[in-house]
DSSP file (Angstrom, degrees, kcal/mol; ACC not computed):
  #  RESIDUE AA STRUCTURE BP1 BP2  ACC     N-H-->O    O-->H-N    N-H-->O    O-->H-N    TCO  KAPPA ALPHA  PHI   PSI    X-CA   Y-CA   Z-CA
    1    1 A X              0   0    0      0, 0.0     2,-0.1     0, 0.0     3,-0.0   0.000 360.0 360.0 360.0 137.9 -105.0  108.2  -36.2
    2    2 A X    >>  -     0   0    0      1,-0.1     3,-0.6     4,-0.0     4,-0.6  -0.352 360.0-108.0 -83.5-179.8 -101.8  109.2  -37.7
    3    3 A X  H 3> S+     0   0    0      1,-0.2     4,-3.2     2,-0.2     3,-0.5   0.833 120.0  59.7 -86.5 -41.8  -98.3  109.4  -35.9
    4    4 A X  H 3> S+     0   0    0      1,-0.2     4,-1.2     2,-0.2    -1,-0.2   0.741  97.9  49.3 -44.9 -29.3  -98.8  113.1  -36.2
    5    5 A X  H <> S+     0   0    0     -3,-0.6     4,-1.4     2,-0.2    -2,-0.2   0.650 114.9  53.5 -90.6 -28.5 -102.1  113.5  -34.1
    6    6 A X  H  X S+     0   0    0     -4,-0.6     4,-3.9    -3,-0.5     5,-0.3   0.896 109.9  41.8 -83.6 -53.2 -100.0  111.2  -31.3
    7    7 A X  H  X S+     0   0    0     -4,-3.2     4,-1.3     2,-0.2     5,-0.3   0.956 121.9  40.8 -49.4 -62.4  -96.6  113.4  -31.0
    8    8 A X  H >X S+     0   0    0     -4,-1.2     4,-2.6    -5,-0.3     3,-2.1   0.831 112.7  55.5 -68.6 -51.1  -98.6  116.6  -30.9
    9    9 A X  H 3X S+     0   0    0     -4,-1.4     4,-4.7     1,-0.3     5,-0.4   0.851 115.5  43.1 -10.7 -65.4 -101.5  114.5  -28.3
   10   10 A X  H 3< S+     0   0    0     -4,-3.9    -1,-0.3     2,-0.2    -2,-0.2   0.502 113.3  56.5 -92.0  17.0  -98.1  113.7  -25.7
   11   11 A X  H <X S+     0   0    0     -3,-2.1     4,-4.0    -4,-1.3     3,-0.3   0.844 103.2  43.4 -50.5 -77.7  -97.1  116.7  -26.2
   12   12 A X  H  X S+     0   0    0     -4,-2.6     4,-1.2    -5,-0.3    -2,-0.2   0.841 122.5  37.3 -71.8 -32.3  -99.6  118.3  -25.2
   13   13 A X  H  X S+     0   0    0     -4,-4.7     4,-1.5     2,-0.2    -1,-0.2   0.652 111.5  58.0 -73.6  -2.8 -100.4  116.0  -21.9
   14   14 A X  H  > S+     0   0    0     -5,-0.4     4,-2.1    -3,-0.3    -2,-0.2   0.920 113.8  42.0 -77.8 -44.9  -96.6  115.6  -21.2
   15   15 A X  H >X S+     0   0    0     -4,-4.0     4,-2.9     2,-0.2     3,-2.4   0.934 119.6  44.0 -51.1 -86.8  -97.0  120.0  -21.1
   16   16 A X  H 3X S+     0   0    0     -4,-1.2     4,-0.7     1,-0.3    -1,-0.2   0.591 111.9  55.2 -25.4 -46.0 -100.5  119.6  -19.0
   17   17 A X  H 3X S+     0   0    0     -4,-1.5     4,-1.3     2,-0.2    -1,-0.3   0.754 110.9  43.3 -66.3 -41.7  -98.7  116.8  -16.7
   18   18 A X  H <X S+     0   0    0     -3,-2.4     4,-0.7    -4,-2.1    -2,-0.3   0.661 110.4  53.5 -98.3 -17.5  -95.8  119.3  -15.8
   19   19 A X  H  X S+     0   0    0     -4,-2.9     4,-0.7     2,-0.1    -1,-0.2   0.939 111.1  52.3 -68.7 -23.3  -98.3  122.3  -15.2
   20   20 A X  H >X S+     0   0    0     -4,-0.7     4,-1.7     1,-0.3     3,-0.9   0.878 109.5  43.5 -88.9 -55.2  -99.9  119.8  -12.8
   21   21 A X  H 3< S+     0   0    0     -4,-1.3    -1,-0.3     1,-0.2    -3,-0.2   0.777 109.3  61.9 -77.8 -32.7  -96.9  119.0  -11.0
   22   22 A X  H 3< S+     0   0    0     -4,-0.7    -1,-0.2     1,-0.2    -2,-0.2   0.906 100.7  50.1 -54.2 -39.4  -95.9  122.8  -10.9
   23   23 A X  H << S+     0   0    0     -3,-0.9    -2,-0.2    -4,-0.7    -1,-0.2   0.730  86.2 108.9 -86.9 -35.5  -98.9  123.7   -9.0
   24   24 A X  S  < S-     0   0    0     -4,-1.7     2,-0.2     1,-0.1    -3,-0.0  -0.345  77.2-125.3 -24.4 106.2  -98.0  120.7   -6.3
   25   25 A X     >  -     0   0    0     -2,-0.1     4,-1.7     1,-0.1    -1,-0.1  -0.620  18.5-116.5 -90.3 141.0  -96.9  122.7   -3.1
   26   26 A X  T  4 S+     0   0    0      2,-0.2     4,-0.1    -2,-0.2    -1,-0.1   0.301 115.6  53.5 -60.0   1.2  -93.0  121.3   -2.0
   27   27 A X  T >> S+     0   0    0      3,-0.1     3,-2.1     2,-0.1     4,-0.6   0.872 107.9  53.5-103.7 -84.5  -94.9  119.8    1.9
   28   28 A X  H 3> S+     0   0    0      1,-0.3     4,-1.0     2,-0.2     5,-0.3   0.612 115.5  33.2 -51.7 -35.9  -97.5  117.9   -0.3
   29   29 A X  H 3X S+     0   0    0     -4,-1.7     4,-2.4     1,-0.2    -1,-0.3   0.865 116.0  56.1 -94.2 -14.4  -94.9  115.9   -2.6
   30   30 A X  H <> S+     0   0    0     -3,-2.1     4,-2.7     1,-0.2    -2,-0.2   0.917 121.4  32.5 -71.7 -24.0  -92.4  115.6    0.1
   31   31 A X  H  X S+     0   0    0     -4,-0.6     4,-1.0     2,-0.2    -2,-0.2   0.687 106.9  59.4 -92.5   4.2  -95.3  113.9    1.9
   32   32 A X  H  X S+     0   0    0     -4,-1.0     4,-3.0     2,-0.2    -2,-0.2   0.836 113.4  53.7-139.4 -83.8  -96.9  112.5   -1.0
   33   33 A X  H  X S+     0   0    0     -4,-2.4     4,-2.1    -5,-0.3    -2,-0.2   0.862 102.8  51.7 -16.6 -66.5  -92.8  110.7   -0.8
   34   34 A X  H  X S+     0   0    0     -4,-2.7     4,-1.1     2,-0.2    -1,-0.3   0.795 111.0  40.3 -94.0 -21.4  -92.7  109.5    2.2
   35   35 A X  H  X S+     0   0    0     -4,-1.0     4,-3.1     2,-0.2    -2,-0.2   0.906 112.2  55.8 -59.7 -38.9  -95.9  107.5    2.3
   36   36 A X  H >X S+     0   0    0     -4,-3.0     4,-1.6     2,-0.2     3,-1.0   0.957 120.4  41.5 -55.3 -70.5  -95.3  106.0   -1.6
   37   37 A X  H >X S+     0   0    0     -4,-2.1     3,-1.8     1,-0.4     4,-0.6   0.842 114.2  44.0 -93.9 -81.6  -91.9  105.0    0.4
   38   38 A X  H >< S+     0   0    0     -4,-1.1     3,-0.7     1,-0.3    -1,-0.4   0.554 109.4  58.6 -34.0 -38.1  -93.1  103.8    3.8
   39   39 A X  H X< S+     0   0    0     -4,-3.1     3,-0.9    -3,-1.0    -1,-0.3   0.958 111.0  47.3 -54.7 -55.4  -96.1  101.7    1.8
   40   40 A X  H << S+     0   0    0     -3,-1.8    -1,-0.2    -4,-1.6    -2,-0.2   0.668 113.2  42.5 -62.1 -13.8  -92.9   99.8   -0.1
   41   41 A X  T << S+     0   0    0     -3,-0.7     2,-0.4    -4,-0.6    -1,-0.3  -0.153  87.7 115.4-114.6  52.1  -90.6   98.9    3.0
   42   42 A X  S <  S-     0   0    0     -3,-0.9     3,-0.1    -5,-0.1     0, 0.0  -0.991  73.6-126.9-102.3 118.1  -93.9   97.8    5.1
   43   43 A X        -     0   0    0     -2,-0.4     2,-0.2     1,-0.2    -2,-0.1  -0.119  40.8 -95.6 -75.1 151.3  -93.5   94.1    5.8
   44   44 A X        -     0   0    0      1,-0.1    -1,-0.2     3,-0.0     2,-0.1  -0.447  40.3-107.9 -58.5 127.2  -97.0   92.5    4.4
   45   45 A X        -     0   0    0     -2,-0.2     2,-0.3    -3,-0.1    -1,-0.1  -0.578  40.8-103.7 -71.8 156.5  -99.7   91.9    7.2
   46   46 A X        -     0   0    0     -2,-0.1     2,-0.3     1,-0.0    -1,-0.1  -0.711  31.8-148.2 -51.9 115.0 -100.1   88.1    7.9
   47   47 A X        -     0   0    0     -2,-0.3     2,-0.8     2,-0.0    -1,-0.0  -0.567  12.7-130.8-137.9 132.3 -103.2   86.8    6.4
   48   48 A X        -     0   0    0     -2,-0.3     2,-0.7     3,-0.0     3,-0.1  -0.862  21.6-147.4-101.8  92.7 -104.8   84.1    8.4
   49   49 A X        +     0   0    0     -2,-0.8     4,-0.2     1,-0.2    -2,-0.0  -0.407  43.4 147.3 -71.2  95.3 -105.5   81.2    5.9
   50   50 A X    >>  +     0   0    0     -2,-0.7     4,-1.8     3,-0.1     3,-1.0   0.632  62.5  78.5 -98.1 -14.2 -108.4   79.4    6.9
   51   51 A X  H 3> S+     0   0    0      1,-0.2     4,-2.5     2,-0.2    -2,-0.0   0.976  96.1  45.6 -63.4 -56.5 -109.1   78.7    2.9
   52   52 A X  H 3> S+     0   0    0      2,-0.2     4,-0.6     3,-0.2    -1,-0.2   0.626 117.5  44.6 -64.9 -19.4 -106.4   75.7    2.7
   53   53 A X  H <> S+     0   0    0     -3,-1.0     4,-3.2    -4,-0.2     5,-0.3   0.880 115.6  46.6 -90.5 -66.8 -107.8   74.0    6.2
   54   54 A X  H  X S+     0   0    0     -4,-1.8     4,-2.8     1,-0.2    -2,-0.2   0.932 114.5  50.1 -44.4 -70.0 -111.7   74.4    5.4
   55   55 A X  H >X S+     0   0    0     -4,-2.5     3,-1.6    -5,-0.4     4,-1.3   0.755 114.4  36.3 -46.5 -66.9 -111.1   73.0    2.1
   56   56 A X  H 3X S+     0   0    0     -4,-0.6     4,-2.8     1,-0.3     5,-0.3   0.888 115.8  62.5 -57.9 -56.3 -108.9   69.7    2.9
   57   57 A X  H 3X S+     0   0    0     -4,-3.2     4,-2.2     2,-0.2    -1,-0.3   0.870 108.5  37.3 -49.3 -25.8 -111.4   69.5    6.0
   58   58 A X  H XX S+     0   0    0     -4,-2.8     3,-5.9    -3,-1.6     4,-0.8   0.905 114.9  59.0 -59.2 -75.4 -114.7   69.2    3.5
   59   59 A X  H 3X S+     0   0    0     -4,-1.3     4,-1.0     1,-0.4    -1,-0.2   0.469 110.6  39.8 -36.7 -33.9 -112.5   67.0    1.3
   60   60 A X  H 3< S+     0   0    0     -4,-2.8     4,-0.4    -5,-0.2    -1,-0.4   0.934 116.1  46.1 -77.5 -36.8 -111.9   64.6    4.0
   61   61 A X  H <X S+     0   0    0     -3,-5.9     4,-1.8    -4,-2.2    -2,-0.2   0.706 110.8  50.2 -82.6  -9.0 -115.2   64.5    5.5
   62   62 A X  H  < S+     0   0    0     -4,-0.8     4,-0.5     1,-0.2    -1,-0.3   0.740 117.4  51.0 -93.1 -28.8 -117.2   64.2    2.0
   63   63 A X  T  < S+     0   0    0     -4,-1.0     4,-0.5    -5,-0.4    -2,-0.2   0.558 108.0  50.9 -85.5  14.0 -114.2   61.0    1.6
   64   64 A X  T >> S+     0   0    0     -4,-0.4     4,-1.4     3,-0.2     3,-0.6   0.859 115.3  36.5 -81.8 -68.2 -115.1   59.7    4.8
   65   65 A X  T 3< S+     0   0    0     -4,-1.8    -2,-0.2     1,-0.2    -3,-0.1   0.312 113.4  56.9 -82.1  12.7 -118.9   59.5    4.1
   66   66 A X  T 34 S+     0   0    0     -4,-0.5     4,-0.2     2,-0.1    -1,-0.2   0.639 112.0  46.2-102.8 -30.1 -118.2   58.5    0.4
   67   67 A X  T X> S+     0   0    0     -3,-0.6     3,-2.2    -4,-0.5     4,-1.1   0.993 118.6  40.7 -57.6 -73.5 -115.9   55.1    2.3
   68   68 A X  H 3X S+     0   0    0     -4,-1.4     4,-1.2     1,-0.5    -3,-0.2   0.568 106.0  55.6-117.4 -20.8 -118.5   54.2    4.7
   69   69 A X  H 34 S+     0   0    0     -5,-0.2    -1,-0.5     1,-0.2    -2,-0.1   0.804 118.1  48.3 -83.6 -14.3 -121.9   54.6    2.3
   70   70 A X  H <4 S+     0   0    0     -3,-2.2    -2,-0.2    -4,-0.2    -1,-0.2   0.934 119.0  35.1-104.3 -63.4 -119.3   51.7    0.0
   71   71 A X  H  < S+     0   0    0     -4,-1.1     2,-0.5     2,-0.1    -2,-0.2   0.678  94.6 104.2 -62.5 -20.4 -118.5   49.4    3.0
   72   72 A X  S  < S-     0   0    0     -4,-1.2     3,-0.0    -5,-0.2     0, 0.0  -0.522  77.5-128.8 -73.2 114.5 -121.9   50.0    4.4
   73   73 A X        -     0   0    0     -2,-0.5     2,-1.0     1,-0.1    -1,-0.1  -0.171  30.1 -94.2 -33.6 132.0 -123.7   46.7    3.6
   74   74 A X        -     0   0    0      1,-0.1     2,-0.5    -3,-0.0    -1,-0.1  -0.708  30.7-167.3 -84.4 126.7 -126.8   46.9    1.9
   75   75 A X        -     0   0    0     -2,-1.0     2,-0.4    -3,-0.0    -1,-0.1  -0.730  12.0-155.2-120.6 101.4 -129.8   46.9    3.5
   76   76 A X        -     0   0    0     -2,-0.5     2,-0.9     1,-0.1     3,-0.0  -0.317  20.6-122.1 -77.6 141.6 -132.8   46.3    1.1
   77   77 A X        -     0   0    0     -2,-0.4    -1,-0.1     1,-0.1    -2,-0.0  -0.725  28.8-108.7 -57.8  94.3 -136.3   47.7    2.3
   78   78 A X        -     0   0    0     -2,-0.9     2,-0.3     1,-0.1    -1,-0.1   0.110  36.5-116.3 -71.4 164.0 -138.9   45.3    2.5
   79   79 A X        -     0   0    0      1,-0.0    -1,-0.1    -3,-0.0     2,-0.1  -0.617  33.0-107.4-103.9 152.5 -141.4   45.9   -0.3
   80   80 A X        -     0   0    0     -2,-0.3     3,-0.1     0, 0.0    -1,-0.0  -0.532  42.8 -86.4 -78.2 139.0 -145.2   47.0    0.8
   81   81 A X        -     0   0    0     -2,-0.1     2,-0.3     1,-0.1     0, 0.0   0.180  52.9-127.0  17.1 132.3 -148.4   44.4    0.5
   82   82 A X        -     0   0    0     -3,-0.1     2,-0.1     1,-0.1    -1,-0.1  -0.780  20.9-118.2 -83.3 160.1 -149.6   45.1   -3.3
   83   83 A X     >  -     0   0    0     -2,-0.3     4,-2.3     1,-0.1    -1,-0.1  -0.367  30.8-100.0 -83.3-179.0 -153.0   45.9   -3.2
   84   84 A X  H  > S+     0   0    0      3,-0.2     4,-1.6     2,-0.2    -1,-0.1   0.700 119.7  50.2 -84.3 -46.7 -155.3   43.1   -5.4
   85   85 A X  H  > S+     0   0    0      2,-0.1     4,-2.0     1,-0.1     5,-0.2   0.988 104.8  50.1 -36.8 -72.5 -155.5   45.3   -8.3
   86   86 A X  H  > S+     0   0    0      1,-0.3     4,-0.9     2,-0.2     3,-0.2   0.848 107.6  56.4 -31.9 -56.7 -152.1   46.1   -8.6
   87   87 A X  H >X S+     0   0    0     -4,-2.3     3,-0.9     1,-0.2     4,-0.9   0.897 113.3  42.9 -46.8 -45.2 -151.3   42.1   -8.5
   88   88 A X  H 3X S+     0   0    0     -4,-1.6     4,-2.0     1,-0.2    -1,-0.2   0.799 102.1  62.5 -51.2 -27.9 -153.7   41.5  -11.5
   89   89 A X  H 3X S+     0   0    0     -4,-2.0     4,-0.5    -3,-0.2    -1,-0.2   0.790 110.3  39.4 -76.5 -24.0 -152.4   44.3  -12.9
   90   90 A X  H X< S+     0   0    0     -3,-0.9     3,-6.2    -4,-0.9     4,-0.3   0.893 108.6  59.9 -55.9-101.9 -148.6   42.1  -12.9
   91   91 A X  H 3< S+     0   0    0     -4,-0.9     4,-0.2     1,-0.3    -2,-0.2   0.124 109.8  44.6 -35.8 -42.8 -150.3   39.1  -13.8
   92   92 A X  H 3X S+     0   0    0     -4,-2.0     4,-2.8     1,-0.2     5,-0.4   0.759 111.0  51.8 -19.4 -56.8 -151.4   41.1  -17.1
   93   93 A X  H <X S+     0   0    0     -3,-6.2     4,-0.6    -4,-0.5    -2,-0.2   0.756 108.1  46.1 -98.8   4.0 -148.5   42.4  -17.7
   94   94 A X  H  4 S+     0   0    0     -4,-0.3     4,-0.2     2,-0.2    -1,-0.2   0.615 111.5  58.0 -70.2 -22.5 -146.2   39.0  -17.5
   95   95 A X  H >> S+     0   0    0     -4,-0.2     4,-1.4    -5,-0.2     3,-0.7   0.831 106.9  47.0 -79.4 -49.0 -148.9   37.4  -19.8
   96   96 A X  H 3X>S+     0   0    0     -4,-2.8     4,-1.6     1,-0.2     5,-0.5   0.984 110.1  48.9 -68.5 -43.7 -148.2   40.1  -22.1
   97   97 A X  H 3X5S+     0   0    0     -4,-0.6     4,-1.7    -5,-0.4    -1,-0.2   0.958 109.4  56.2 -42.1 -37.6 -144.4   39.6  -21.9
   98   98 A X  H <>5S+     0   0    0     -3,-0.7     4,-1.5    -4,-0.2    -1,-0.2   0.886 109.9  47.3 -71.4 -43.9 -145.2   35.9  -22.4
   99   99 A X  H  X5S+     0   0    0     -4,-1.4     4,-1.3     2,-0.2    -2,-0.2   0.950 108.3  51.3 -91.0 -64.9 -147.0   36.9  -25.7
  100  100 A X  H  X5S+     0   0    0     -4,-1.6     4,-1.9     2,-0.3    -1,-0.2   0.738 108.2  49.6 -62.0 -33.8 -144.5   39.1  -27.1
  101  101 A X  H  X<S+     0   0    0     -4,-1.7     4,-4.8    -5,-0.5    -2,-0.2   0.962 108.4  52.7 -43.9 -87.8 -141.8   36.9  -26.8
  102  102 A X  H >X S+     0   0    0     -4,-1.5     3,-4.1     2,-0.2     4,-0.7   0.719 109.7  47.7 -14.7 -82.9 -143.6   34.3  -28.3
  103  103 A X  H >X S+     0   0    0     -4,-1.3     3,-2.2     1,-0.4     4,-0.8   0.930 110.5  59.1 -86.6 -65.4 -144.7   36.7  -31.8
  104  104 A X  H 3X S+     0   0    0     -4,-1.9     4,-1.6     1,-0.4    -1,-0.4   0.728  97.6  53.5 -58.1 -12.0 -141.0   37.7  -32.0
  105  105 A X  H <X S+     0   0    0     -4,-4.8     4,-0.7    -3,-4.1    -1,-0.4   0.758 110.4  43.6 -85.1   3.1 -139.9   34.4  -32.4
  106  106 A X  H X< S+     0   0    0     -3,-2.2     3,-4.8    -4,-0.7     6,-0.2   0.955 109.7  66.9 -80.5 -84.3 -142.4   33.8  -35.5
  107  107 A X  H 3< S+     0   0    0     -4,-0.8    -3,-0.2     1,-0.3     3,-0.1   0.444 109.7  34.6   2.4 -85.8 -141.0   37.5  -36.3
  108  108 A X  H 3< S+     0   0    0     -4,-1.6     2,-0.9     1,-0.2    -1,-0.3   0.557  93.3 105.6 -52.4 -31.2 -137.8   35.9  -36.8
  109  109 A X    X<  -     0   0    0     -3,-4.8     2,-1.6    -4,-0.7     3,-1.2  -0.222  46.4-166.9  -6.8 -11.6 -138.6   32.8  -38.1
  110  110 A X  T 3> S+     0   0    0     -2,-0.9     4,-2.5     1,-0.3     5,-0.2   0.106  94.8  62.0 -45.8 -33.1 -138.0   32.2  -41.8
  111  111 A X  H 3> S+     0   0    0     -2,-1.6     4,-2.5     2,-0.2    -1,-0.3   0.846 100.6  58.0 -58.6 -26.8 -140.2   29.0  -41.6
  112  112 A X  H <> S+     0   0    0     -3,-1.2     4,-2.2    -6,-0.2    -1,-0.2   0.871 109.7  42.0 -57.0 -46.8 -143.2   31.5  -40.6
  113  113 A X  H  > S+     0   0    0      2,-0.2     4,-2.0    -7,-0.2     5,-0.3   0.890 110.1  57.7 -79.2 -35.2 -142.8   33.5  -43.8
  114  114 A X  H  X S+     0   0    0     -4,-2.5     4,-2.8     2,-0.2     5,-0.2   0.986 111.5  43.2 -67.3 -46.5 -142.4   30.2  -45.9
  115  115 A X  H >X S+     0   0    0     -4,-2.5     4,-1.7     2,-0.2     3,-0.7   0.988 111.4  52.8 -43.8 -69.5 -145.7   29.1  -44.7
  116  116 A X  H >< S+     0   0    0     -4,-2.2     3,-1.3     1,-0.3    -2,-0.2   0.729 115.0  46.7 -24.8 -70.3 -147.4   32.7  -45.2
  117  117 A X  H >< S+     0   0    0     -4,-2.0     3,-1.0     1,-0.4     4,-0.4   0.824 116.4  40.4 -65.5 -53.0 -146.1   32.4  -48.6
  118  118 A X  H << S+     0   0    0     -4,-2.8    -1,-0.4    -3,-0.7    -2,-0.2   0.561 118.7  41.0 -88.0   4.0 -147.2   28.8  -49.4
  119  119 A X  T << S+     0   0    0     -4,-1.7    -1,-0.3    -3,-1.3     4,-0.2  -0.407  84.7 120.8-143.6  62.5 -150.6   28.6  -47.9
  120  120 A X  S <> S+     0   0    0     -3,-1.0     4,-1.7     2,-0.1     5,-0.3   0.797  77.8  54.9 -64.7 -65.5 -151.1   32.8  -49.6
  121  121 A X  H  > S+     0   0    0     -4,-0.4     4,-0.9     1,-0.3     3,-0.2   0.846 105.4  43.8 -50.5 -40.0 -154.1   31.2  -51.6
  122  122 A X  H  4 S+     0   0    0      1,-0.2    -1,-0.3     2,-0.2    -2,-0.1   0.842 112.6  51.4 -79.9 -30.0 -155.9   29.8  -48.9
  123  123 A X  H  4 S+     0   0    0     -7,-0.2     3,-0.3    -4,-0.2    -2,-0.2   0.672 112.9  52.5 -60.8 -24.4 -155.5   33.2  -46.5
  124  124 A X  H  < S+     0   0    0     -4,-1.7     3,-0.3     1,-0.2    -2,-0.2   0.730 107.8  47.4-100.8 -21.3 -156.8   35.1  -49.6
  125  125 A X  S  < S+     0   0    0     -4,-0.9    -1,-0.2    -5,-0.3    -2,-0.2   0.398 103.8  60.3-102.5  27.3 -159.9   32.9  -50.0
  126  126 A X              0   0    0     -3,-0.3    -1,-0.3     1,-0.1    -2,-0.2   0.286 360.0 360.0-109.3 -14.4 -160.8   33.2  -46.4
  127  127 A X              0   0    0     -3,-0.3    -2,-0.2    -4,-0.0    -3,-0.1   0.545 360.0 360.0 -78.3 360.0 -161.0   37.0  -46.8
């Protein structure tokens, strides 16, 4: 928009704004007055803040039960019977733990690979 289309634009609602105001009968803006004035010298009602109590009260009671679960000693659960599967099914899997240890230290070795490498010939005629 140009600067032209804006003068003639408040023109024409500053004109439209003062028919408006014409049309206003003299009761209706004197009372129209005196509420806009009474609304500004009317003291603010008193707002009862419960927001600032509730809050601080959570705040304490979630730091209350966040001290005592810290202080509370811990009290382990005793652990249930295993069934006779299950135990085998440990005993499996600790032998394999045992096993895999074991093959990662050869991994790591370097005497493991110098063997592979010198006794090649004899691995190859066993295929």
């Amino acid at each position: 928009m140009n600067r032209n289309q804006d003068s003639h634009d408040e023109a024409a609602l500053r004109a439209l704004y003062r028919q408006a105001q014409a049309t206003i009968t003299p009761a209706t803006t004197s009372r129209l007055h005196r509420a806009r004035h009474a609304a500004s010298q009317a003291p603010a009602p008193a707002r009862r803040g419960w927001g600032l109590p509730l809050a601080s009260g959570f705040a304490a009671l979630f730091a209350l039960a966040i001290g005592a679960r810290i202080l509370m000693p811990d009290t382990a659960m005793p652990a249930p019977a295993a069934t006779p599967i299950l135990a085998a099914a440990d005993e499996a899997a600790r032998l394999d733990d045992g096993v895999e240890d074991t093959l990662a230290s050869f991994e790591e070795s370097p005497d493991f690979y110098r063997w592979l490498a010198a006794n090649e010939d004899t691995l190859l005629a066993l295929e």
